[in-house]
C-alpha positions as CSV (number, residue, x, y, z in Angstrom):
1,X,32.4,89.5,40.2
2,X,30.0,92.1,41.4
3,X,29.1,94.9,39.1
4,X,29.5,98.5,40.8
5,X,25.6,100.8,40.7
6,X,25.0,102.7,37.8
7,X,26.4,106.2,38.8
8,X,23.1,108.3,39.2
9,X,23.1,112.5,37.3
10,X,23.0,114.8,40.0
11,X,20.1,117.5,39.4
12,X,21.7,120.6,38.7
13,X,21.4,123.1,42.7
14,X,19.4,126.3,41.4
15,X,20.3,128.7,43.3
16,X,17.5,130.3,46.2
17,X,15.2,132.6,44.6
18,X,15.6,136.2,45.8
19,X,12.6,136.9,48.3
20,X,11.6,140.2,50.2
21,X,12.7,139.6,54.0
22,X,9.5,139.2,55.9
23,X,9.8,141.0,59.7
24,X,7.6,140.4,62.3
25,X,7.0,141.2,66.1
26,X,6.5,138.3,68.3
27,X,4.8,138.9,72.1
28,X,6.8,137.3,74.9
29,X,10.0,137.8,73.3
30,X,12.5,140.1,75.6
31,X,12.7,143.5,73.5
32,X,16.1,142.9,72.4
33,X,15.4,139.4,70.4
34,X,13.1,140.3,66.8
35,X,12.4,137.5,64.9
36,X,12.8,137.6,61.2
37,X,12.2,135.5,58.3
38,X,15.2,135.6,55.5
39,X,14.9,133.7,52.3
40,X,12.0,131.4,54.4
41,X,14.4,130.5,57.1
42,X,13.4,131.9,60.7
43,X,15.8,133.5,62.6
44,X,16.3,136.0,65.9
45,X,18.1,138.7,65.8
46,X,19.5,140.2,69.7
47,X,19.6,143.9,68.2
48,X,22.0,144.9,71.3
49,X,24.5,142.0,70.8
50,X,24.0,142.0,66.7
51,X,23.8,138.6,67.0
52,X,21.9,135.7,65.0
53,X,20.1,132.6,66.0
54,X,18.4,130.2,64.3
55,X,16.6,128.0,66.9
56,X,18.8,129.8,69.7
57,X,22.1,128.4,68.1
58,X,24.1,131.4,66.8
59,X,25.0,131.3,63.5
60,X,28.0,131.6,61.3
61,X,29.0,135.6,61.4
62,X,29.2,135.5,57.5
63,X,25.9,134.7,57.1
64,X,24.9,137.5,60.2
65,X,26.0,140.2,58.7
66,X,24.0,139.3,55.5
67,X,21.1,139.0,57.6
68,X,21.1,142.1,59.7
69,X,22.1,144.2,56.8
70,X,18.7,142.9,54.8
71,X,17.0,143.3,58.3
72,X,18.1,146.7,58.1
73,X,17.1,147.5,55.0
74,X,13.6,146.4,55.7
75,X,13.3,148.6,58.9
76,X,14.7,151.2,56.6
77,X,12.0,151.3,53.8
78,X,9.1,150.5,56.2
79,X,10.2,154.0,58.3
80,X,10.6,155.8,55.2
81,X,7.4,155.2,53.7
């Protein structure tokens, strides 16, 4: 009889670190499409569709709305200063 593999201890997920949203402006883009880096994943934002993309495949609109708002608050504190 065979004896089943040792069950292994899952490390424990941390969760991401909090990171300032990096924005930058890309030429050859069409005006509409800003890319933007959110907790060091890249992603474009169409600012007249309020859409996502990562990699041009839209993403969940959970996650969109978390990342426009922080893309707004960026664009916010860089105007105001």
């Amino acid at each position: 009889m065979r004896k089943p593999a040792p069950r292994v201890a899952r490390a424990q997920a941390k969760a991401a670190p909090k990171t300032k949203a990096k924005s930058k402006v890309l030429p050859g883009l069409p005006p509409s499409f800003v890319p933007f880096s959110f907790q060091d994943v890249s992603y474009f934002i169409d600012l007249d569709k309020s859409k996502v993309y990562k990699k041009f495949i839209e993403i969940e609109k959970s996650k969109q709305f978390s990342i426009i708002n922080a893309y707004r608050a960026t664009n916010r504190l860089s105007i105001g200063q």
